[in-house]
CHARMM-style PDB file with segment names, atoms N, HN, CA, C and O in Angstrom:
ATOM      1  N   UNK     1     -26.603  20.066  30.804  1.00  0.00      PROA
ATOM      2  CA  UNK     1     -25.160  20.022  30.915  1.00  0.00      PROA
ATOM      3  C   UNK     1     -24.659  21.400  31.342  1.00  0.00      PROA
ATOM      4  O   UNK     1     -24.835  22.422  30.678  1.00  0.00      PROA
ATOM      5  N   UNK     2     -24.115  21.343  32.332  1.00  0.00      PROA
ATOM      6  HN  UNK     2     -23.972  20.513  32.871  1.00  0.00      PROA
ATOM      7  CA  UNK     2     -23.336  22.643  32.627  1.00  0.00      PROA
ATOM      8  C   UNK     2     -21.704  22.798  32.143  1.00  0.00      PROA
ATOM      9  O   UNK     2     -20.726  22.050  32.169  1.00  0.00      PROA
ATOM     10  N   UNK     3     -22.019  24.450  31.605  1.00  0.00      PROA
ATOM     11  HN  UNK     3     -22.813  25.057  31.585  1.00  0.00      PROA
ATOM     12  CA  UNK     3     -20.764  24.478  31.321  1.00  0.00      PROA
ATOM     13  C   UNK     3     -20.264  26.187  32.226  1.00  0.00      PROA
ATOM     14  O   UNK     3     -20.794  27.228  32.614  1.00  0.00      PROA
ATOM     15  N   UNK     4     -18.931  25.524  32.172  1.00  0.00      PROA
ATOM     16  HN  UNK     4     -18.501  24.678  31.857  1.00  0.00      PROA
ATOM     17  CA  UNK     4     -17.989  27.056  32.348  1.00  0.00      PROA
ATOM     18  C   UNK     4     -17.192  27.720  31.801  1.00  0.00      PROA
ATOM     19  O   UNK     4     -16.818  27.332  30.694  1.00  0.00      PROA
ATOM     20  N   UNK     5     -16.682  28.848  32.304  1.00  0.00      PROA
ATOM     21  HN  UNK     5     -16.985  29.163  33.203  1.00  0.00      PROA
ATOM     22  CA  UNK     5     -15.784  29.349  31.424  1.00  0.00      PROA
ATOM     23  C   UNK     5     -14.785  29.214  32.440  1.00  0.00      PROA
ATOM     24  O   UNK     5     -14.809  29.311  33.667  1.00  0.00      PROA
ATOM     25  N   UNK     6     -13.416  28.828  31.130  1.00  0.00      PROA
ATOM     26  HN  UNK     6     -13.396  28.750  30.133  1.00  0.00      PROA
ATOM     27  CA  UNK     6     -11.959  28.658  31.314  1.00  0.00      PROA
ATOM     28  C   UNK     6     -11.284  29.636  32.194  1.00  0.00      PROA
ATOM     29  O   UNK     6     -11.527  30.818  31.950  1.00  0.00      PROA
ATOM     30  N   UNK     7     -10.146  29.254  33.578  1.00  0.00      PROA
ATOM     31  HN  UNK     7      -9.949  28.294  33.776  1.00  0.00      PROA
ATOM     32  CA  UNK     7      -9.834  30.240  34.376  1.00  0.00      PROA
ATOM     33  C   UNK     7      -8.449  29.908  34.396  1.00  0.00      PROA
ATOM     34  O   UNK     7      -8.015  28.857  33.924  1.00  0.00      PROA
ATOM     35  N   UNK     8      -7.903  30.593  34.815  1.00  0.00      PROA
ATOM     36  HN  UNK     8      -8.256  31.446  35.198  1.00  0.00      PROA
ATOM     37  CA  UNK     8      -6.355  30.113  35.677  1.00  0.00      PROA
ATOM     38  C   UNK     8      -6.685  29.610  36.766  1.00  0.00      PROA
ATOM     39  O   UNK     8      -7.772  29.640  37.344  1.00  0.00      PROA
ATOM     40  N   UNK     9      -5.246  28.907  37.187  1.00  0.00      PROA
ATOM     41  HN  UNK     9      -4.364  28.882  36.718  1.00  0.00      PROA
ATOM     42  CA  UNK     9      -5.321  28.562  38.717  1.00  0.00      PROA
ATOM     43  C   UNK     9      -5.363  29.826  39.360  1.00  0.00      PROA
ATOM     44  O   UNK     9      -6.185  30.133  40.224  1.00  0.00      PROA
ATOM     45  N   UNK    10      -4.112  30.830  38.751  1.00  0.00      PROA
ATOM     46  HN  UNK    10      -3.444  30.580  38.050  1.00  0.00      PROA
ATOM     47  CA  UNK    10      -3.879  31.781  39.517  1.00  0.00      PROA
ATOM     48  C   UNK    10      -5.208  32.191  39.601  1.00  0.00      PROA
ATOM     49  O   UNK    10      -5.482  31.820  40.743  1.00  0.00      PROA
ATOM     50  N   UNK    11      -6.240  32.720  39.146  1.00  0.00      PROA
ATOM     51  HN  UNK    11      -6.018  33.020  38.219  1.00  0.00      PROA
ATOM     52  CA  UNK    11      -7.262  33.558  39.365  1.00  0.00      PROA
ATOM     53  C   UNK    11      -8.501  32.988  39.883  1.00  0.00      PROA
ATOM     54  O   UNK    11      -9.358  33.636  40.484  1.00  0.00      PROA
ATOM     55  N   UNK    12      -8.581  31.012  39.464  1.00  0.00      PROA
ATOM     56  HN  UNK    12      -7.885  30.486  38.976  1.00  0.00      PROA
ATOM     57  CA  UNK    12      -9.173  30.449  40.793  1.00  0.00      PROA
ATOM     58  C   UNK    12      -8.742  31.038  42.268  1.00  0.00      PROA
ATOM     59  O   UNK    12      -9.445  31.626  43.089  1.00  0.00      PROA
ATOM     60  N   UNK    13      -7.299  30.668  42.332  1.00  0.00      PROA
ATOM     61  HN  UNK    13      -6.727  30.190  41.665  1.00  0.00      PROA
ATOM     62  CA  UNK    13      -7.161  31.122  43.561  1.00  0.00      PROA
ATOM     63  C   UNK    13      -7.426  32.351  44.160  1.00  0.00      PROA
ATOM     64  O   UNK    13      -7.920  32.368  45.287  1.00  0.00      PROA
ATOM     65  N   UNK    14      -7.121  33.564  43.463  1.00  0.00      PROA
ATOM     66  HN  UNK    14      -6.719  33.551  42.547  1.00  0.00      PROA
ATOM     67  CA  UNK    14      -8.244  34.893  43.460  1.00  0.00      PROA
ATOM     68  C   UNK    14      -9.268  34.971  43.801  1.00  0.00      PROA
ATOM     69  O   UNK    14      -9.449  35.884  44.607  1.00  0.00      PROA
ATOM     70  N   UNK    15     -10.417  34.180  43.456  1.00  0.00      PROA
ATOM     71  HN  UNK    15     -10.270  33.439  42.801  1.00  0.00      PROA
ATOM     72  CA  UNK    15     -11.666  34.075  43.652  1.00  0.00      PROA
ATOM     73  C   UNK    15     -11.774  33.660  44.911  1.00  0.00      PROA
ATOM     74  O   UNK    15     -12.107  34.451  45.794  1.00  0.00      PROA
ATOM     75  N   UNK    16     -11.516  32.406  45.158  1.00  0.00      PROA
ATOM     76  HN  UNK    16     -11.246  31.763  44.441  1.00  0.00      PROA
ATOM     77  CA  UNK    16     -11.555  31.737  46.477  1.00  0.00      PROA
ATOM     78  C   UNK    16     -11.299  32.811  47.536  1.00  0.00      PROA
ATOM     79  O   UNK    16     -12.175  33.333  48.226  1.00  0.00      PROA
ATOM     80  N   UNK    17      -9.755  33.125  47.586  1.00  0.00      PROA
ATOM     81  HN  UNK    17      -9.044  32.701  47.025  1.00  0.00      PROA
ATOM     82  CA  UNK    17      -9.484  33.945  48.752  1.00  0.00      PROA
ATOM     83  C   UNK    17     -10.365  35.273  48.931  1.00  0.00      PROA
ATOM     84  O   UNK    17     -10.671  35.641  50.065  1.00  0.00      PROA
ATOM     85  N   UNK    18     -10.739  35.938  47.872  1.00  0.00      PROA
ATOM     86  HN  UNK    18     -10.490  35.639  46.950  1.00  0.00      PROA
ATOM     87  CA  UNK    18     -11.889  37.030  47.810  1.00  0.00      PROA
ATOM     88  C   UNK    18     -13.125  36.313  48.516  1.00  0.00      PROA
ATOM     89  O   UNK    18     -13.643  37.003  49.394  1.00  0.00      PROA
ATOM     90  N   UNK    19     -13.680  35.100  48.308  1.00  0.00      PROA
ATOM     91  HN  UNK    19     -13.259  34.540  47.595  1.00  0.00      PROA
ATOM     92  CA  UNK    19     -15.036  34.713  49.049  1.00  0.00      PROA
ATOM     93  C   UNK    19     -14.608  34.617  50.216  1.00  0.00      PROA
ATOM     94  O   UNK    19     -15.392  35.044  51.064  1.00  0.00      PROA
ATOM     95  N   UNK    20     -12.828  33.868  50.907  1.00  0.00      PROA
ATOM     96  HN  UNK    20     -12.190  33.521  50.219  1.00  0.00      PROA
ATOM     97  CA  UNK    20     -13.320  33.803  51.955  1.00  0.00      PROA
ATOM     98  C   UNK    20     -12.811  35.158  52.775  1.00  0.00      PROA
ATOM     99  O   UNK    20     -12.877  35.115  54.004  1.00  0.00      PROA
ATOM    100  N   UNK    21     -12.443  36.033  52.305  1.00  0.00      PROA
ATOM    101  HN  UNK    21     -12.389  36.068  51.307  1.00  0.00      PROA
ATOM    102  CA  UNK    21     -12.520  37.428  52.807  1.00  0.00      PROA
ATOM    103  C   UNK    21     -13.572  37.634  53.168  1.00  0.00      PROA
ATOM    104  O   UNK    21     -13.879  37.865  54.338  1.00  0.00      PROA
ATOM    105  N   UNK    22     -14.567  37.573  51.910  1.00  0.00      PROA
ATOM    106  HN  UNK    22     -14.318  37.385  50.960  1.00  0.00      PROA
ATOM    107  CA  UNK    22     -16.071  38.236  52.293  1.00  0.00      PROA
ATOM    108  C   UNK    22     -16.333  37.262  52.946  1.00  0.00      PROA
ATOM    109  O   UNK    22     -17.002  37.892  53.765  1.00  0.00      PROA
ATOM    110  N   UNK    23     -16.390  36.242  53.309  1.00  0.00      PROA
ATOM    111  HN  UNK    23     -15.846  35.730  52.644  1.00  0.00      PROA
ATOM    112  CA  UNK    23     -16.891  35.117  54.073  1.00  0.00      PROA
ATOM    113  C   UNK    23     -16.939  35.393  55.673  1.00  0.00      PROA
ATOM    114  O   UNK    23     -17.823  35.252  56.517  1.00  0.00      PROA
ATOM    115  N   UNK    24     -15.423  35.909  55.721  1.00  0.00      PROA
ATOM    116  HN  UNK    24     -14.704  36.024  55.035  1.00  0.00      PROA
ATOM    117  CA  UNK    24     -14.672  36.346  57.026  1.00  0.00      PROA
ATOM    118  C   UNK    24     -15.424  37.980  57.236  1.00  0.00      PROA
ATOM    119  O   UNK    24     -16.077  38.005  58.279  1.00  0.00      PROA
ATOM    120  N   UNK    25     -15.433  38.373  57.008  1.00  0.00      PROA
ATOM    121  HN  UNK    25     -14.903  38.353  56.160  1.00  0.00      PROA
ATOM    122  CA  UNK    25     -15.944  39.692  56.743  1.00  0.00      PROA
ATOM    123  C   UNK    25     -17.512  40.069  57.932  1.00  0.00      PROA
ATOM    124  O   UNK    25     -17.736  40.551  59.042  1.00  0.00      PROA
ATOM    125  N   UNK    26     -18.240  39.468  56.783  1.00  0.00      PROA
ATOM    126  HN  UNK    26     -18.058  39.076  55.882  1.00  0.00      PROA
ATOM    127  CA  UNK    26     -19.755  38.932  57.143  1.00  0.00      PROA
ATOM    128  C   UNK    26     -19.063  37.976  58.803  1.00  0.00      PROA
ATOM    129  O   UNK    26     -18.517  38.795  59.543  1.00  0.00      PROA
ATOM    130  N   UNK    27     -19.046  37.057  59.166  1.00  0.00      PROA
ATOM    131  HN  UNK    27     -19.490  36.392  58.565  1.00  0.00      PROA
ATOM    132  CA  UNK    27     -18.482  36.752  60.377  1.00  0.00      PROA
ATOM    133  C   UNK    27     -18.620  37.723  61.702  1.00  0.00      PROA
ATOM    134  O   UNK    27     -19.187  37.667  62.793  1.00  0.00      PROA
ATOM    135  N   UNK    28     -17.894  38.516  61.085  1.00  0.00      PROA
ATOM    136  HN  UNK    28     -17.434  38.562  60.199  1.00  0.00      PROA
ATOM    137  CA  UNK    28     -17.204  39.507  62.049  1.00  0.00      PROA
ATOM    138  C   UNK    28     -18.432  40.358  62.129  1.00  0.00      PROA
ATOM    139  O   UNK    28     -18.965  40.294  63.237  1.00  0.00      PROA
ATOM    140  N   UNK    29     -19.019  41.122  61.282  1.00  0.00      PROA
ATOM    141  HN  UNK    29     -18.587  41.173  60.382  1.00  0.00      PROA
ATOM    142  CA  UNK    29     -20.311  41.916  61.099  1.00  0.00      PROA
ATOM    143  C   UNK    29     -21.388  40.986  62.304  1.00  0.00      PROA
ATOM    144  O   UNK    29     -22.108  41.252  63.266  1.00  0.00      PROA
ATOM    145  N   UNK    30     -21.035  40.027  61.685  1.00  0.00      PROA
ATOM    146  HN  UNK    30     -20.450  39.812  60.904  1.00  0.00      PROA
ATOM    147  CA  UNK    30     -22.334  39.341  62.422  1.00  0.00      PROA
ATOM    148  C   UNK    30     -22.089  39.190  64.221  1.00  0.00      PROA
ATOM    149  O   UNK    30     -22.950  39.510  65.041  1.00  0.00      PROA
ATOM    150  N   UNK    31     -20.945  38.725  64.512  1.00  0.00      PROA
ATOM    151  HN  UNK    31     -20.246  38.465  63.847  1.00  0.00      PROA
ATOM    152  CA  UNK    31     -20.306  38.286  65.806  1.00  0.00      PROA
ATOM    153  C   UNK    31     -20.536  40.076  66.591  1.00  0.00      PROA
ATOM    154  O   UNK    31     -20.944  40.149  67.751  1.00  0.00      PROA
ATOM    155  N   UNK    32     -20.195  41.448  65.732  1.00  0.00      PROA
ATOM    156  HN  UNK    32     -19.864  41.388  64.790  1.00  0.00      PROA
ATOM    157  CA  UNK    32     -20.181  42.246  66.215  1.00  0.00      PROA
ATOM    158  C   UNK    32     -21.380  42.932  67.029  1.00  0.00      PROA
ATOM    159  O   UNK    32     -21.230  43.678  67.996  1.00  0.00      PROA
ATOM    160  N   UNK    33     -23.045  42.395  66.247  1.00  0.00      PROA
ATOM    161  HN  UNK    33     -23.167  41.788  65.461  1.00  0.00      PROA
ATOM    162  CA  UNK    33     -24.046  42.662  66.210  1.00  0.00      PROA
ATOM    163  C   UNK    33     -24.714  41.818  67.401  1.00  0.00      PROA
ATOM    164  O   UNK    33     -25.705  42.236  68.001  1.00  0.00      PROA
ATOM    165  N   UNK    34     -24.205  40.822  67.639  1.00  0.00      PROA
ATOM    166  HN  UNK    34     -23.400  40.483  67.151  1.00  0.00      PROA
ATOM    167  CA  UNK    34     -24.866  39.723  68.713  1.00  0.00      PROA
ATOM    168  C   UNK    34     -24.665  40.718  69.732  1.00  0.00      PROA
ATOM    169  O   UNK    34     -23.655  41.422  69.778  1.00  0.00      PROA
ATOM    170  N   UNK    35     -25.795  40.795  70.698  1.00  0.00      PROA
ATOM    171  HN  UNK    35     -26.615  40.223  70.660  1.00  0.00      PROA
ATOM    172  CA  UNK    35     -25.773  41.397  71.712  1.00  0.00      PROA
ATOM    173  C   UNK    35     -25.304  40.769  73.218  1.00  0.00      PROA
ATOM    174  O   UNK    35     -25.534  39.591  73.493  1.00  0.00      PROA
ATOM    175  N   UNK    36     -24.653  41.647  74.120  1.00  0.00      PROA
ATOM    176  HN  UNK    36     -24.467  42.604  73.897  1.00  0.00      PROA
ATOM    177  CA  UNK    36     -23.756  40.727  75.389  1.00  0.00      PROA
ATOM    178  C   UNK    36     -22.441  41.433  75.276  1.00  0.00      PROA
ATOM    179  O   UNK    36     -22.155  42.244  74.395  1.00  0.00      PROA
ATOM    180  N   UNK    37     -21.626  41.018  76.315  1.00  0.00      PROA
ATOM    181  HN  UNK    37     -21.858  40.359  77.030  1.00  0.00      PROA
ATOM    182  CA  UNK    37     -20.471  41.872  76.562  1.00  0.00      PROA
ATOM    183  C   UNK    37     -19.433  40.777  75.655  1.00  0.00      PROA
ATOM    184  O   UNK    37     -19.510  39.567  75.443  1.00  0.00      PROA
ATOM    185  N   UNK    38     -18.688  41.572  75.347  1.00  0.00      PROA
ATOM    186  HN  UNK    38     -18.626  42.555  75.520  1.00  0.00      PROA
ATOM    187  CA  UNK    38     -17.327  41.084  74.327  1.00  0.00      PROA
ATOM    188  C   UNK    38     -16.261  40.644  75.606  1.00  0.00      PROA
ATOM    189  O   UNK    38     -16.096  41.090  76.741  1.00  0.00      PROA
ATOM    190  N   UNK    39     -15.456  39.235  74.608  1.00  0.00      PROA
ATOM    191  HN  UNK    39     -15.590  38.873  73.686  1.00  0.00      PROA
ATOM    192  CA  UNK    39     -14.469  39.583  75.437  1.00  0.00      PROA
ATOM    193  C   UNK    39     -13.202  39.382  75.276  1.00  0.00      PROA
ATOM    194  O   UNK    39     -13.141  38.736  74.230  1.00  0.00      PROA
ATOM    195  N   UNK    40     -11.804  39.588  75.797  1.00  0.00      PROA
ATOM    196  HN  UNK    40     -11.854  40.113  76.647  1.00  0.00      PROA
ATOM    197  CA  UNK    40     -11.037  40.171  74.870  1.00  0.00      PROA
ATOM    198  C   UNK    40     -10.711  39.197  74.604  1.00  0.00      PROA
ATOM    199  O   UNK    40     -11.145  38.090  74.925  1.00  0.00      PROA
ATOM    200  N   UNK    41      -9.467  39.657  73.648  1.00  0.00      PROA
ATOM    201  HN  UNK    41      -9.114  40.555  73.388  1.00  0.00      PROA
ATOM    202  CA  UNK    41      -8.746  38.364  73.127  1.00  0.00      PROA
ATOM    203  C   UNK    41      -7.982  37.233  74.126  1.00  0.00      PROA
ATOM    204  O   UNK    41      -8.037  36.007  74.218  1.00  0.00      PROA
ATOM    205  N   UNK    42      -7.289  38.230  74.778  1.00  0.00      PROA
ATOM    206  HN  UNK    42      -7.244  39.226  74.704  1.00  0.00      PROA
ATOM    207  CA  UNK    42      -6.797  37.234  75.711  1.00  0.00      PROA
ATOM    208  C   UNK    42      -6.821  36.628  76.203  1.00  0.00      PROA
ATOM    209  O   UNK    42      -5.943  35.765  76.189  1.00  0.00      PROA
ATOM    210  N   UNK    43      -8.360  36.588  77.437  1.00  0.00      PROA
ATOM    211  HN  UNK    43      -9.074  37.289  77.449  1.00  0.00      PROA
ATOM    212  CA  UNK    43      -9.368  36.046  77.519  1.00  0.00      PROA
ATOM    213  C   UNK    43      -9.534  34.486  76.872  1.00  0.00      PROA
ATOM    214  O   UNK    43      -9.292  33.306  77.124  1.00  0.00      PROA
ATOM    215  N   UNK    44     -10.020  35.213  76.036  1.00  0.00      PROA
ATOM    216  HN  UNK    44     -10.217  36.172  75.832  1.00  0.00      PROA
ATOM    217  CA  UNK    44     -10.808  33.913  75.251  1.00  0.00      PROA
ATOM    218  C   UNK    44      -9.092  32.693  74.731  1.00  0.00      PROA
ATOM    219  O   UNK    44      -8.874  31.483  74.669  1.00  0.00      PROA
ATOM    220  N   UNK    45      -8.687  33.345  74.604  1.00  0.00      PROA
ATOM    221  HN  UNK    45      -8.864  34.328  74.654  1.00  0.00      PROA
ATOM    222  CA  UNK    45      -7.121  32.419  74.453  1.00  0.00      PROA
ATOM    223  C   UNK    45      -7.421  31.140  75.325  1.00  0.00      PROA
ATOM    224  O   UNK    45      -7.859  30.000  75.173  1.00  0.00      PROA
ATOM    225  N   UNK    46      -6.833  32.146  76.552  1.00  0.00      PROA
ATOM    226  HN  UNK    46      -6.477  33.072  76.676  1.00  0.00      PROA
ATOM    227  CA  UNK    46      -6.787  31.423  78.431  1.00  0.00      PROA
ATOM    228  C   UNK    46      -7.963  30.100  78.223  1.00  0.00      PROA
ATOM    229  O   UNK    46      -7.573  28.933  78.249  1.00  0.00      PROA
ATOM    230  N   UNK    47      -9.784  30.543  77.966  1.00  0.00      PROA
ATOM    231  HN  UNK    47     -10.100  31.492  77.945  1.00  0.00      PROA
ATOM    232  CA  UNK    47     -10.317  29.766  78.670  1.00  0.00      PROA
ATOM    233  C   UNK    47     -10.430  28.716  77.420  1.00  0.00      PROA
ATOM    234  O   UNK    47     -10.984  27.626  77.566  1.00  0.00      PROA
ATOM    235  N   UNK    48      -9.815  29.167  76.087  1.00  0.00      PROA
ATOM    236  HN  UNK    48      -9.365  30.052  75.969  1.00  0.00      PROA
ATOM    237  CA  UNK    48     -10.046  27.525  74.979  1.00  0.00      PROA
ATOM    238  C   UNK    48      -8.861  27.026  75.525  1.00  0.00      PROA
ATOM    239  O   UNK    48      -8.789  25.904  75.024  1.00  0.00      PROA
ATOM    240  N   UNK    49      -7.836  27.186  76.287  1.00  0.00      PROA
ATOM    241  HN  UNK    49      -7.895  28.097  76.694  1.00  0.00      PROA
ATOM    242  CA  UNK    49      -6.632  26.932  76.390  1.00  0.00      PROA
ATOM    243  C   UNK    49      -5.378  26.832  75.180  1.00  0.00      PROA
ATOM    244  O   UNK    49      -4.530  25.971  74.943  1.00  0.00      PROA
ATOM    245  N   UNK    50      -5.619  27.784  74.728  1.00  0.00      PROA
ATOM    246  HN  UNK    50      -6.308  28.483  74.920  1.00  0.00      PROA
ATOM    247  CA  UNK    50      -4.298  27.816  73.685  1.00  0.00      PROA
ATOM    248  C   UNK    50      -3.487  28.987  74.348  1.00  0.00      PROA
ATOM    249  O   UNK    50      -2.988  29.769  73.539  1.00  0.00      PROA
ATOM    250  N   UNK    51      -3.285  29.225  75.571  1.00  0.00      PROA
ATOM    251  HN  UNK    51      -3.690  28.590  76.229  1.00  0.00      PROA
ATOM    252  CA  UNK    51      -2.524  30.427  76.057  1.00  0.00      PROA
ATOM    253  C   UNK    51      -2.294  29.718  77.444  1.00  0.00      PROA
ATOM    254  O   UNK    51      -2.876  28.685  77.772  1.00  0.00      PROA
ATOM    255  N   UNK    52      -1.182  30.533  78.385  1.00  0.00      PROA
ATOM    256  HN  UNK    52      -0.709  31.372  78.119  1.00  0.00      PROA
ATOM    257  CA  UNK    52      -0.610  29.671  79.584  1.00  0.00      PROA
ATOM    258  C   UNK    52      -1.243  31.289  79.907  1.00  0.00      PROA
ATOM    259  O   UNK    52      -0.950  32.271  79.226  1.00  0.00      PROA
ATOM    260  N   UNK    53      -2.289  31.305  81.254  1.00  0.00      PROA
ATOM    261  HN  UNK    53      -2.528  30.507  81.807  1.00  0.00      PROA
ATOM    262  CA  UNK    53      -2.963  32.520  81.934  1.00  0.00      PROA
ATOM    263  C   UNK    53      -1.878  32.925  82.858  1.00  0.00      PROA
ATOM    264  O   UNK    53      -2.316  33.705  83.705  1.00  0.00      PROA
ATOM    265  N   UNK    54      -0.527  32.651  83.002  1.00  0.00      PROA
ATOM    266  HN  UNK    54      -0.171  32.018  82.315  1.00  0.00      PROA
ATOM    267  CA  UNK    54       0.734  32.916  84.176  1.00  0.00      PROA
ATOM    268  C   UNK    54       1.522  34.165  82.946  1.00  0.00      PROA
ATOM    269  O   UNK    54       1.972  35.226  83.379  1.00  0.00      PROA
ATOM    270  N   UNK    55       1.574  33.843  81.546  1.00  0.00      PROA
ATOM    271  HN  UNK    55       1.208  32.981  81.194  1.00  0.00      PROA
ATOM    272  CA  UNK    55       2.479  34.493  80.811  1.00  0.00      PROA
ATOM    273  C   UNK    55       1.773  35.761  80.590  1.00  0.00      PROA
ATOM    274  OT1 UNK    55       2.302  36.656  79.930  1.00  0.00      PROA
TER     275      UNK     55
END
């Protein structure tokens, strides 16, 4: 049987957003390390199409 210890919401929610910080974090570390040319933001907007490439 597993047990836990008693939390708040508030400090559930603490936790959570702290993992996915570090979650996000690690991401970025990792995306930074892949080797190949970067490219910018804007870029990458244009070709998923969430940006109009005229504005």
């Amino acid at each position: 049987m597993a047990m836990g210890a008693p939390m708040s919401s508030e400090q559930h929610e603490h936790n959570v957003d702290e993992l996915e910080e570090s979650d996000d974090a690690q991401a970025f570390d990792a995306a930074m390390a892949e080797e190949g040319d970067n490219v910018p933001w804007e870029q990458a907007l244009v070709e998923f199409g969430w940006s109009d490439p005229k504005i």
